[in-house]
N, C-alpha and C positions, 0 to 999 in steps of 0.2 A: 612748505610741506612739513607735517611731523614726523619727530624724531621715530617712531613706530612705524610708517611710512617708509622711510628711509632705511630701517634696517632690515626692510623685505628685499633691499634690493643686494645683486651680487655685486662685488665687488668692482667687475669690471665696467666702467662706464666711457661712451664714447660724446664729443662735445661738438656739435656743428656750428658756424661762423653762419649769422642770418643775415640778408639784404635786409637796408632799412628798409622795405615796402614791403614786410610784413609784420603780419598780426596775428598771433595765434587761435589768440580768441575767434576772428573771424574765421580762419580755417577750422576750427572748431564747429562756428556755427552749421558750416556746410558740411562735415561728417556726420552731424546729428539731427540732419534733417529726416531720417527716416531711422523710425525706432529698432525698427526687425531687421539691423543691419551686422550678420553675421561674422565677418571678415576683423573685426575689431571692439573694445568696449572703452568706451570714455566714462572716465570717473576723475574728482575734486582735479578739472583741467592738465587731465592723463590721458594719454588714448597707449591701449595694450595692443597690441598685435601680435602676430608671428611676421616676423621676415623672413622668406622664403625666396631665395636666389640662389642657383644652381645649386650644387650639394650641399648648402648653407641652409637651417632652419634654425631661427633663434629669435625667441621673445623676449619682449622688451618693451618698457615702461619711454612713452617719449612725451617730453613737458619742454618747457622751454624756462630758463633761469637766470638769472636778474642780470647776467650779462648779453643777453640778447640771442643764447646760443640754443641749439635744440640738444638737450638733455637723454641722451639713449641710454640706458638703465636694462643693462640681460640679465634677465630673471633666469632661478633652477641652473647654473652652471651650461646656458645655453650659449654662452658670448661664445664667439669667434677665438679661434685659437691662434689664427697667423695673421699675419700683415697681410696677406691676401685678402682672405676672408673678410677683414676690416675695412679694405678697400674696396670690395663688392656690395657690401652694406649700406658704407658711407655714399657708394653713386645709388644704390637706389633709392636711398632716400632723398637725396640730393633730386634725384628726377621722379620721385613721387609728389614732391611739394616742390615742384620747377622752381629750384631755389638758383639756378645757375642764369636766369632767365632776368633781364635791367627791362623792368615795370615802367622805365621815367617816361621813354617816347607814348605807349600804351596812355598813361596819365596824361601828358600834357596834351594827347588829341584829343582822349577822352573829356576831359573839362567841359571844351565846349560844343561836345555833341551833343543834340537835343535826347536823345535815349540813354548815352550812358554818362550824365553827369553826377543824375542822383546814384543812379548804386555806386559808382568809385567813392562820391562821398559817404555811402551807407557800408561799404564793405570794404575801405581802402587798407590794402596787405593781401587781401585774398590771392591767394594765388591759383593758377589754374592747376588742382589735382590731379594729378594723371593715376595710370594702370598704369606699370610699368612693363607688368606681362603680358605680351601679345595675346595667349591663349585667352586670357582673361578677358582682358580686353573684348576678343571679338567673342566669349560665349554672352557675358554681359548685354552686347550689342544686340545678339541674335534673342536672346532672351526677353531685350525688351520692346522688342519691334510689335507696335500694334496692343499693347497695353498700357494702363498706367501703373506709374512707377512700383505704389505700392505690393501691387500685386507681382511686379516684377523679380522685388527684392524677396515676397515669400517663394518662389520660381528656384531666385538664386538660393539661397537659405538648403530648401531639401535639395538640391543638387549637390553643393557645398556640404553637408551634412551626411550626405551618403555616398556619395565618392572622392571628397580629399580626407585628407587625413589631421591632427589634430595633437596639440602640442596638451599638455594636461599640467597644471601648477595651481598651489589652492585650491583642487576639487572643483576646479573648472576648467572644460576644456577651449581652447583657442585655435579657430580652423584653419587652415591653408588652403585655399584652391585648389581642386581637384588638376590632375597633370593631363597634357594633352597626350603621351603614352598610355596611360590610363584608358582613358577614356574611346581610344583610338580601337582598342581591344573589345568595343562593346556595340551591340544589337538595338536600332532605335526602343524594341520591346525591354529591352535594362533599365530605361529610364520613363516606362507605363506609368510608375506610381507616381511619380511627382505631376503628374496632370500639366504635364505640358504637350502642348500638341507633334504629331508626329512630327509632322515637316520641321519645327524648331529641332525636335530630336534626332533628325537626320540632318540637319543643317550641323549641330555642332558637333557630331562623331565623323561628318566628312573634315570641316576643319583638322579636327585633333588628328586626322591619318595624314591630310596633306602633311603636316608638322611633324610626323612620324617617319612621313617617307623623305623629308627635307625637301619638299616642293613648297615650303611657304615657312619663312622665319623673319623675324624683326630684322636680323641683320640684311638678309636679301631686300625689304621691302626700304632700308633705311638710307641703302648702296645705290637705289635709282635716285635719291637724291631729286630728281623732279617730280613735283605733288601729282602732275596729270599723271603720269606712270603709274604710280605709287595707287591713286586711285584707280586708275583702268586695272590694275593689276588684283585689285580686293574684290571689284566687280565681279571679276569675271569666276569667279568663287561662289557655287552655290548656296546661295540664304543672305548673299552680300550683296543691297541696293548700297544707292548712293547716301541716303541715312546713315547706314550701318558704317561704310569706310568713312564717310567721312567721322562721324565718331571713334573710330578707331586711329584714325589720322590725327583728328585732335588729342584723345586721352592717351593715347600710348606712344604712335612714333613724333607726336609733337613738333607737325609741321602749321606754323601760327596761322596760315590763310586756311587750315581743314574750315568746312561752312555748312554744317548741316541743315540747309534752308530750309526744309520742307520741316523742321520738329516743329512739334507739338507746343513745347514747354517757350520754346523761340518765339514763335509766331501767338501765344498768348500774351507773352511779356510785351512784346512791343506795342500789342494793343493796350493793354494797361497801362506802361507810357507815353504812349501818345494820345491818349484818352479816345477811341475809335471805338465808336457802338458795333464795328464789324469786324471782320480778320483782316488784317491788311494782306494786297496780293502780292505775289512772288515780287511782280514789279517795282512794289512798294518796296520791299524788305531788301531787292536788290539795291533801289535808290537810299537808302538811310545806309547799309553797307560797304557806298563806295566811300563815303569818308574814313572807312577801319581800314585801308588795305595792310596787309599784312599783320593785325591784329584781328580778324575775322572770328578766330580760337579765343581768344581772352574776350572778345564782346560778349559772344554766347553763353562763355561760360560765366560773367557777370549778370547778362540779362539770364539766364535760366534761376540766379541766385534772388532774382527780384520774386520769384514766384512763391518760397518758401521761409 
Protein backbone atom coordinates (compact mmCIF):
# COMPACT_ATOMS: atom_id res chain seq x y z
CA UNK A 1 0.00 0.00 0.00
CA UNK A 2 1.30 3.69 -0.24
CA UNK A 3 3.02 5.70 1.79
CA UNK A 4 -0.09 8.35 1.16
CA UNK A 5 -2.26 5.58 1.86
CA UNK A 6 -0.96 4.94 4.93
CA UNK A 7 -0.84 8.37 6.34
CA UNK A 8 -4.77 8.53 6.03
CA UNK A 9 -4.74 6.15 8.67
CA UNK A 10 -4.99 6.92 12.68
CA UNK A 11 -2.63 5.87 14.58
CA UNK A 12 -4.22 3.24 16.33
CA UNK A 13 -4.20 -0.09 14.67
CA UNK A 14 -5.38 -3.42 15.73
CA UNK A 15 -3.66 -6.92 14.11
CA UNK A 16 -5.90 -10.27 13.86
CA UNK A 17 -4.01 -13.86 13.84
CA UNK A 18 -5.75 -15.57 10.32
CA UNK A 19 -6.56 -19.50 9.96
CA UNK A 20 -4.50 -20.96 7.23
CA UNK A 21 -7.86 -21.57 5.26
CA UNK A 22 -8.25 -18.24 4.36
CA UNK A 23 -7.98 -16.05 1.57
CA UNK A 24 -8.80 -12.62 1.38
CA UNK A 25 -9.14 -12.15 -1.92
CA UNK A 26 -11.81 -14.73 -1.93
CA UNK A 27 -13.74 -13.10 0.74
CA UNK A 28 -13.46 -10.24 -1.21
CA UNK A 29 -14.81 -11.80 -4.07
CA UNK A 30 -18.08 -12.41 -2.22
CA UNK A 31 -18.43 -8.82 -0.77
CA UNK A 32 -18.45 -7.59 -4.28
CA UNK A 33 -20.71 -9.47 -5.67
CA UNK A 34 -23.36 -6.97 -5.69
CA UNK A 35 -22.33 -3.32 -6.60
CA UNK A 36 -25.40 -1.16 -4.60
CA UNK A 37 -23.94 -2.74 -1.44
CA UNK A 38 -24.43 0.05 1.19
CA UNK A 39 -22.95 -1.22 4.51
CA UNK A 40 -19.30 -0.99 3.15
CA UNK A 41 -16.86 0.22 0.24
CA UNK A 42 -13.91 -1.90 -1.14
CA UNK A 43 -11.01 -0.15 -2.69
CA UNK A 44 -7.12 -1.19 -3.88
CA UNK A 45 -8.13 -4.70 -1.62
CA UNK A 46 -9.48 -2.46 1.47
CA UNK A 47 -12.94 -2.84 2.57
CA UNK A 48 -14.12 0.53 4.85
CA UNK A 49 -16.79 0.04 7.12
CA UNK A 50 -18.32 1.22 10.38
CA UNK A 51 -18.18 -1.26 13.23
CA UNK A 52 -21.01 -0.85 15.08
CA UNK A 53 -21.15 -3.01 18.48
CA UNK A 54 -22.97 -1.78 21.39
CA UNK A 55 -22.16 1.82 22.33
CA UNK A 56 -19.05 1.18 20.06
CA UNK A 57 -19.06 3.03 16.58
CA UNK A 58 -15.66 3.06 14.73
CA UNK A 59 -14.44 3.07 11.20
CA UNK A 60 -11.92 1.34 9.89
CA UNK A 61 -9.76 0.48 6.87
CA UNK A 62 -9.35 -3.68 7.01
CA UNK A 63 -6.74 -5.36 4.67
CA UNK A 64 -4.90 -8.10 5.43
CA UNK A 65 -0.61 -7.92 5.60
CA UNK A 66 2.14 -9.99 4.52
CA UNK A 67 2.03 -11.73 7.82
CA UNK A 68 -1.20 -13.25 7.25
CA UNK A 69 -3.05 -10.97 9.78
CA UNK A 70 -6.12 -8.80 9.24
CA UNK A 71 -4.94 -5.28 9.36
CA UNK A 72 -7.71 -2.92 11.32
CA UNK A 73 -6.87 0.73 10.66
CA UNK A 74 -9.57 3.43 12.86
CA UNK A 75 -9.95 6.16 10.83
CA UNK A 76 -10.97 10.19 12.06
CA UNK A 77 -9.88 9.34 15.90
CA UNK A 78 -12.77 6.72 16.01
CA UNK A 79 -10.58 3.68 17.58
CA UNK A 80 -11.62 2.33 20.71
CA UNK A 81 -10.51 3.93 23.74
CA UNK A 82 -10.44 0.75 26.33
CA UNK A 83 -9.42 -2.80 26.42
CA UNK A 84 -13.04 -3.39 26.43
CA UNK A 85 -14.00 -1.80 23.44
CA UNK A 86 -10.97 -3.65 21.80
CA UNK A 87 -12.23 -6.72 22.90
CA UNK A 88 -15.84 -6.18 21.48
CA UNK A 89 -14.35 -5.34 18.00
CA UNK A 90 -11.90 -7.90 17.86
CA UNK A 91 -14.97 -10.69 18.51
CA UNK A 92 -16.96 -9.24 16.12
CA UNK A 93 -15.05 -9.36 13.64
CA UNK A 94 -13.61 -12.46 14.57
CA UNK A 95 -17.42 -13.71 14.08
CA UNK A 96 -18.08 -11.70 11.13
CA UNK A 97 -15.40 -13.70 8.88
CA UNK A 98 -15.93 -16.99 11.33
CA UNK A 99 -12.37 -16.90 11.77
CA UNK A 100 -12.59 -18.95 15.10
CA UNK A 101 -14.38 -21.78 12.90
CA UNK A 102 -11.26 -25.28 11.74
CA UNK A 103 -12.31 -25.48 7.80
CA UNK A 104 -10.07 -29.00 7.78
CA UNK A 105 -13.13 -31.55 8.53
CA UNK A 106 -15.54 -29.06 5.89
CA UNK A 107 -12.50 -29.74 3.22
CA UNK A 108 -11.55 -33.11 3.60
CA UNK A 109 -15.54 -34.17 3.14
CA UNK A 110 -15.82 -31.63 0.68
CA UNK A 111 -13.18 -33.04 -1.79
CA UNK A 112 -14.98 -35.85 -2.71
CA UNK A 113 -18.43 -34.58 -2.82
CA UNK A 114 -19.88 -34.56 -6.32
CA UNK A 115 -21.20 -30.68 -5.80
CA UNK A 116 -18.92 -29.20 -3.56
CA UNK A 117 -15.42 -30.11 -5.03
CA UNK A 118 -15.06 -27.60 -7.65
CA UNK A 119 -16.11 -24.40 -5.61
CA UNK A 120 -13.69 -25.44 -2.45
CA UNK A 121 -11.19 -25.77 -5.18
CA UNK A 122 -12.53 -22.29 -6.99
CA UNK A 123 -12.95 -20.43 -3.55
CA UNK A 124 -10.63 -22.36 -1.05
CA UNK A 125 -10.40 -19.77 2.22
CA UNK A 126 -13.86 -18.40 1.77
CA UNK A 127 -15.36 -18.33 4.77
CA UNK A 128 -18.81 -18.29 5.81
CA UNK A 129 -19.64 -14.39 6.23
CA UNK A 130 -21.99 -13.89 8.96
CA UNK A 131 -24.32 -10.78 10.37
CA UNK A 132 -23.29 -10.55 13.39
CA UNK A 133 -26.46 -8.47 14.49
CA UNK A 134 -29.57 -10.29 15.04
CA UNK A 135 -31.63 -7.28 14.01
CA UNK A 136 -29.77 -7.21 10.94
CA UNK A 137 -29.79 -10.38 10.24
CA UNK A 138 -33.40 -11.09 10.39
CA UNK A 139 -34.60 -7.34 8.50
CA UNK A 140 -32.13 -8.72 5.67
CA UNK A 141 -34.00 -12.04 5.72
CA UNK A 142 -37.37 -10.42 5.65
CA UNK A 143 -36.34 -8.05 3.06
CA UNK A 144 -35.34 -10.59 0.81
CA UNK A 145 -37.96 -13.18 0.95
CA UNK A 146 -39.63 -13.56 -2.53
CA UNK A 147 -37.25 -11.20 -4.54
CA UNK A 148 -34.04 -11.19 -6.35
CA UNK A 149 -31.07 -10.20 -4.68
CA UNK A 150 -30.58 -7.20 -6.64
CA UNK A 151 -33.47 -5.62 -5.90
CA UNK A 152 -33.19 -6.57 -2.38
CA UNK A 153 -29.97 -4.80 -1.74
CA UNK A 154 -31.71 -1.44 -3.28
CA UNK A 155 -34.74 -2.37 -0.46
CA UNK A 156 -31.82 -2.47 1.95
CA UNK A 157 -29.79 0.69 0.74
CA UNK A 158 -33.19 3.30 1.28
CA UNK A 159 -33.89 1.71 4.56
CA UNK A 160 -30.22 1.84 5.64
CA UNK A 161 -30.10 5.41 4.19
CA UNK A 162 -33.14 6.74 6.03
CA UNK A 163 -33.02 5.35 9.29
CA UNK A 164 -29.41 4.34 10.49
CA UNK A 165 -27.25 6.76 11.06
CA UNK A 166 -23.70 7.46 9.46
CA UNK A 167 -20.21 7.85 10.30
CA UNK A 168 -18.75 10.94 7.76
CA UNK A 169 -14.72 10.96 6.98
CA UNK A 170 -13.44 12.23 3.55
CA UNK A 171 -16.88 13.74 2.41
CA UNK A 172 -18.23 10.56 2.44
CA UNK A 173 -20.64 9.11 4.48
CA UNK A 174 -20.26 5.27 5.90
CA UNK A 175 -23.70 3.82 7.21
CA UNK A 176 -24.63 1.56 10.13
CA UNK A 177 -27.79 -0.31 10.30
CA UNK A 178 -30.51 1.30 11.38
CA UNK A 179 -31.32 -0.03 15.38
CA UNK A 180 -34.02 -2.26 16.33
CA UNK A 181 -35.13 0.68 19.20
CA UNK A 182 -35.47 2.75 16.34
CA UNK A 183 -37.23 1.35 14.29
CA UNK A 184 -39.48 -0.28 16.95
CA UNK A 185 -40.79 3.41 17.50
CA UNK A 186 -42.36 3.52 13.82
CA UNK A 187 -45.71 3.07 11.79
CA UNK A 188 -45.70 0.44 8.81
CA UNK A 189 -46.87 4.02 6.92
CA UNK A 190 -42.92 5.44 7.94
CA UNK A 191 -41.48 3.22 5.64
CA UNK A 192 -44.33 4.03 2.35
CA UNK A 193 -41.48 5.44 0.56
CA UNK A 194 -38.90 2.89 0.13
CA UNK A 195 -41.49 0.71 -1.90
CA UNK A 196 -41.46 -2.15 0.06
CA UNK A 197 -44.57 -3.91 0.67
CA UNK A 198 -46.70 -3.43 3.68
CA UNK A 199 -46.57 -6.91 5.13
CA UNK A 200 -42.51 -6.75 4.83
CA UNK A 201 -42.96 -3.37 6.67
CA UNK A 202 -44.91 -4.81 9.41
CA UNK A 203 -42.88 -7.92 9.50
CA UNK A 204 -39.82 -5.83 10.51
CA UNK A 205 -41.15 -3.13 13.00
CA UNK A 206 -42.87 -6.32 14.83
CA UNK A 207 -39.28 -7.80 14.99
CA UNK A 208 -37.62 -4.56 16.24
CA UNK A 209 -40.48 -4.26 19.23
CA UNK A 210 -40.19 -7.96 20.11
CA UNK A 211 -36.22 -6.90 20.63
CA UNK A 212 -37.30 -3.72 22.42
CA UNK A 213 -39.48 -5.45 24.72
CA UNK A 214 -36.69 -8.22 25.30
CA UNK A 215 -38.99 -11.17 23.99
CA UNK A 216 -36.41 -11.94 21.28
CA UNK A 217 -32.44 -11.43 21.56
CA UNK A 218 -29.17 -13.42 20.12
CA UNK A 219 -28.35 -14.23 23.56
CA UNK A 220 -31.92 -16.07 24.44
CA UNK A 221 -32.05 -17.63 20.82
CA UNK A 222 -28.19 -18.80 21.38
CA UNK A 223 -28.92 -20.28 25.23
CA UNK A 224 -31.43 -22.97 23.57
CA UNK A 225 -28.35 -24.30 22.29
CA UNK A 226 -30.62 -26.91 20.28
CA UNK A 227 -31.16 -25.92 16.49
CA UNK A 228 -34.91 -27.34 16.47
CA UNK A 229 -35.72 -24.95 19.33
CA UNK A 230 -33.83 -22.20 18.04
CA UNK A 231 -35.77 -22.75 14.74
CA UNK A 232 -39.42 -23.40 16.31
CA UNK A 233 -38.62 -20.38 18.14
CA UNK A 234 -37.91 -17.85 14.92
CA UNK A 235 -41.09 -19.51 13.40
CA UNK A 236 -43.16 -18.68 15.32
CA UNK A 237 -42.34 -14.79 14.80
CA UNK A 238 -44.42 -13.15 12.21
CA UNK A 239 -42.83 -12.80 8.64
CA UNK A 240 -40.40 -15.77 9.88
CA UNK A 241 -40.82 -19.05 7.44
CA UNK A 242 -38.46 -21.74 7.70
CA UNK A 243 -36.22 -19.72 4.78
CA UNK A 244 -35.98 -16.93 6.88
CA UNK A 245 -34.68 -18.66 10.27
CA UNK A 246 -33.04 -20.75 8.85
CA UNK A 247 -30.89 -17.86 7.24
CA UNK A 248 -30.79 -16.33 10.35
CA UNK A 249 -29.52 -19.48 12.00
CA UNK A 250 -26.96 -19.77 9.49
CA UNK A 251 -25.48 -15.90 9.07
CA UNK A 252 -25.92 -14.78 12.50
CA UNK A 253 -26.31 -17.35 15.35
CA UNK A 254 -24.01 -19.88 13.45
CA UNK A 255 -25.43 -23.09 14.02
CA UNK A 256 -23.30 -25.21 10.98
CA UNK A 257 -26.47 -27.69 10.14
CA UNK A 258 -28.99 -24.16 9.66
CA UNK A 259 -30.21 -25.55 5.79
CA UNK A 260 -32.32 -23.29 3.86
CA UNK A 261 -33.62 -25.90 1.48
CA UNK A 262 -36.11 -24.46 -0.25
CA UNK A 263 -33.66 -21.08 -1.65
CA UNK A 264 -33.65 -20.15 -4.72
CA UNK A 265 -29.82 -19.45 -5.22
CA UNK A 266 -29.34 -23.38 -3.53
CA UNK A 267 -31.53 -25.06 -5.60
CA UNK A 268 -29.96 -23.32 -8.96
CA UNK A 269 -26.42 -24.09 -8.05
CA UNK A 270 -26.88 -27.56 -7.70
CA UNK A 271 -28.58 -27.77 -11.00
CA UNK A 272 -25.65 -26.13 -12.50
CA UNK A 273 -23.47 -28.78 -10.81
CA UNK A 274 -24.90 -31.49 -11.44
CA UNK A 275 -25.77 -30.58 -14.99
CA UNK A 276 -29.95 -31.16 -14.57
CA UNK A 277 -32.02 -29.66 -17.43
CA UNK A 278 -34.70 -29.36 -14.37
CA UNK A 279 -34.72 -28.22 -10.54
CA UNK A 280 -33.75 -30.97 -8.66
CA UNK A 281 -36.60 -32.15 -5.91
CA UNK A 282 -36.38 -31.46 -2.16
CA UNK A 283 -35.69 -35.38 -2.25
CA UNK A 284 -32.79 -34.83 -4.41
CA UNK A 285 -31.35 -31.89 -2.54
CA UNK A 286 -32.12 -33.89 0.76
CA UNK A 287 -30.13 -36.94 -0.71
CA UNK A 288 -26.76 -35.04 -1.97
CA UNK A 289 -26.98 -33.20 1.73
CA UNK A 290 -26.74 -36.11 3.74
CA UNK A 291 -23.16 -36.55 3.00
CA UNK A 292 -22.57 -32.61 4.72
CA UNK A 293 -23.92 -33.43 8.08
CA UNK A 294 -23.14 -30.87 10.18
CA UNK A 295 -21.59 -28.58 7.54
CA UNK A 296 -25.04 -28.10 5.81
CA UNK A 297 -24.13 -23.90 6.52
CA UNK A 298 -20.77 -23.92 4.71
CA UNK A 299 -22.17 -26.19 1.73
CA UNK A 300 -24.80 -23.50 0.98
CA UNK A 301 -22.93 -20.81 1.50
CA UNK A 302 -20.12 -22.25 -1.10
CA UNK A 303 -22.76 -23.48 -3.48
CA UNK A 304 -24.77 -20.10 -3.44
CA UNK A 305 -20.84 -18.69 -4.17
CA UNK A 306 -21.02 -20.93 -7.59
CA UNK A 307 -23.72 -18.60 -8.72
CA UNK A 308 -21.97 -15.22 -8.90
Amino acid sequence: MDQNRLNQYSEDIMLINLPEAFDFKANLGYFMREKNECMFEIEEETITRVIAVGDIRSLAHISVNDQHQLAVHFLGGTGPEEERQRDLIEAYIKEWFDLESDLTPFYEMAKNDPLLKKPIEDFYGLRNVGIPDLFEAMCWGVIGQQINLTYAYTLKRRFVEKFGEAIEWNSKKYWMFPTFDKIARLMPEDLADMKMTVKKSEYIIGIARLMAEGKLSKDRLLNMKDFKRAEKSLIKIRGIGPWTANYVLMRCLRFPNAFPIDDVGLINSIKTLAGMDRKPTKEEITEYASQWRNWESYATFYLWRVLY
